[in-house]
C-alpha positions in Angstrom: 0.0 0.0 0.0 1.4 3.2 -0.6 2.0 6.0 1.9 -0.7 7.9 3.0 -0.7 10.9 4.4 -4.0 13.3 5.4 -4.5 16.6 6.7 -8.0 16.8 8.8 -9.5 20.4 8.5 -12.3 20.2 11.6 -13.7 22.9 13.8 -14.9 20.3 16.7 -11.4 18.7 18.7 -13.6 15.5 19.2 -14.1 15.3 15.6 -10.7 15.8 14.9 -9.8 13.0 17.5 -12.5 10.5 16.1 -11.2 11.2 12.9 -7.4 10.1 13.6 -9.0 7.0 15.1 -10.6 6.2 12.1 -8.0 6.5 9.7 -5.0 5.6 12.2 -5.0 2.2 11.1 -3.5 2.9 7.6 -2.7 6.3 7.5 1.2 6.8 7.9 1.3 10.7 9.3 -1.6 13.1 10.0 -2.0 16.4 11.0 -5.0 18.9 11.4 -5.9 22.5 11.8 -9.1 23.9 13.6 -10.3 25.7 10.6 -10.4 26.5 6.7 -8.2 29.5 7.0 -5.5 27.7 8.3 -5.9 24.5 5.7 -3.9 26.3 2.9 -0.5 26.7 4.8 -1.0 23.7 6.1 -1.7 21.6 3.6 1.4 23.6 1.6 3.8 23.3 4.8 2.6 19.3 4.8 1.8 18.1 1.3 -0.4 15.5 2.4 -1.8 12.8 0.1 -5.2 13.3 1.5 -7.0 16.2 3.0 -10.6 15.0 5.0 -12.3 18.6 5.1 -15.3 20.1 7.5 -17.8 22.4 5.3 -19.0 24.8 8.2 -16.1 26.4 10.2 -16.2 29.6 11.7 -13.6 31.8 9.8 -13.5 30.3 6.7 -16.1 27.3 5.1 -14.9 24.2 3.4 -15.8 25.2 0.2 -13.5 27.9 0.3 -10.8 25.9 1.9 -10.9 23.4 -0.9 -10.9 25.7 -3.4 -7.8 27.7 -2.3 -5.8 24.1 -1.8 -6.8 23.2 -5.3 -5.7 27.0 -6.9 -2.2 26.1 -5.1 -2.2 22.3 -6.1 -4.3 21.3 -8.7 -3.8 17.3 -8.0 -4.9 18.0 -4.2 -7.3 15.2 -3.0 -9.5 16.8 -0.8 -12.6 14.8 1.0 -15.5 16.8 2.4 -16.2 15.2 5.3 -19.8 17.0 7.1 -22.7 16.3 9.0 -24.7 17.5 5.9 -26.4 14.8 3.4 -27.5 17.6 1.2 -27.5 17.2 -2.6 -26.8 21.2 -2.8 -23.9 20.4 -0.9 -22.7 17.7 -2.9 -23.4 19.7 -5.8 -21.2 22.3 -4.3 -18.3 20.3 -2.7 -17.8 18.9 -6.8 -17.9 22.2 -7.9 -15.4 23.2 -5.5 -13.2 20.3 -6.4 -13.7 17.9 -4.0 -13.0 14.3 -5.1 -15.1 12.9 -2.7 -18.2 13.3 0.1 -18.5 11.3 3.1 -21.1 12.0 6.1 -20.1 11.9 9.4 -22.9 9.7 10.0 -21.2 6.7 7.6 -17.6 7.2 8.8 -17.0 3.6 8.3 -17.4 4.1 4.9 -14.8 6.5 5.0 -11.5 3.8 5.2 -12.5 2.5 2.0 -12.9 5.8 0.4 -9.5 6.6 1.1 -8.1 3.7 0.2 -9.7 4.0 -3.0 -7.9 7.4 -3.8 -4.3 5.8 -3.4 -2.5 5.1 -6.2 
């Protein structure tokens, strides 16, 4: 398998947390930030393989977020990971660039959809 690294952009610490639980069984380094503004420099200081992305934060949404990464870094794989099973959303997360959309409600799911984005 190859290496994978992820950046977790999440307001909520206990997200953040659940989230490295999660993927800690197969990711090989992780870091995260508390909200979209900071993603950018992070995700340029880091270069992760993977960044699993919050829509609503308070200084700077998701949408945004992912659309600044993928200005800097057109290959960025960037997950929205959200609370919100919206088809606006969806619709809104592609538009931005995301290459995927998992609910926090099927987190399970999200291992696999991770996997899948490895080379």
């Amino acid at each position: 398998m190859a290496e994978m690294t992820v950046l977790i952009v999440d307001d909520n610490a206990g997200v953040r947390r659940f989230l490295r639980a999660v993927i800690g069984d197969f990711a090989t380094r992780m870091w995260d930030c508390i909200d979209g503004a900071d993603a950018l420099d992070a995700y340029v200081t880091h270069r992760p393989a993977i960044v699993l992305m919050d829509i609503r934060m308070p200084r700077l949404d998701g949408l945004a977020a992912t659309r600044l990464i993928l200005s800097a870094d057109p290959s960025a794989k960037v997950v929205i990971v959200t609370d919100y099973d919206d088809e606006m959303l969806r619709a809104a997360a592609r538009d931005a660039g995301a290459c995927a959309y998992v609910t926090k409600s099927n987190l399970l799911d999200l291992a696999a959809v991770l996997l899948s984005l490895l080379p």
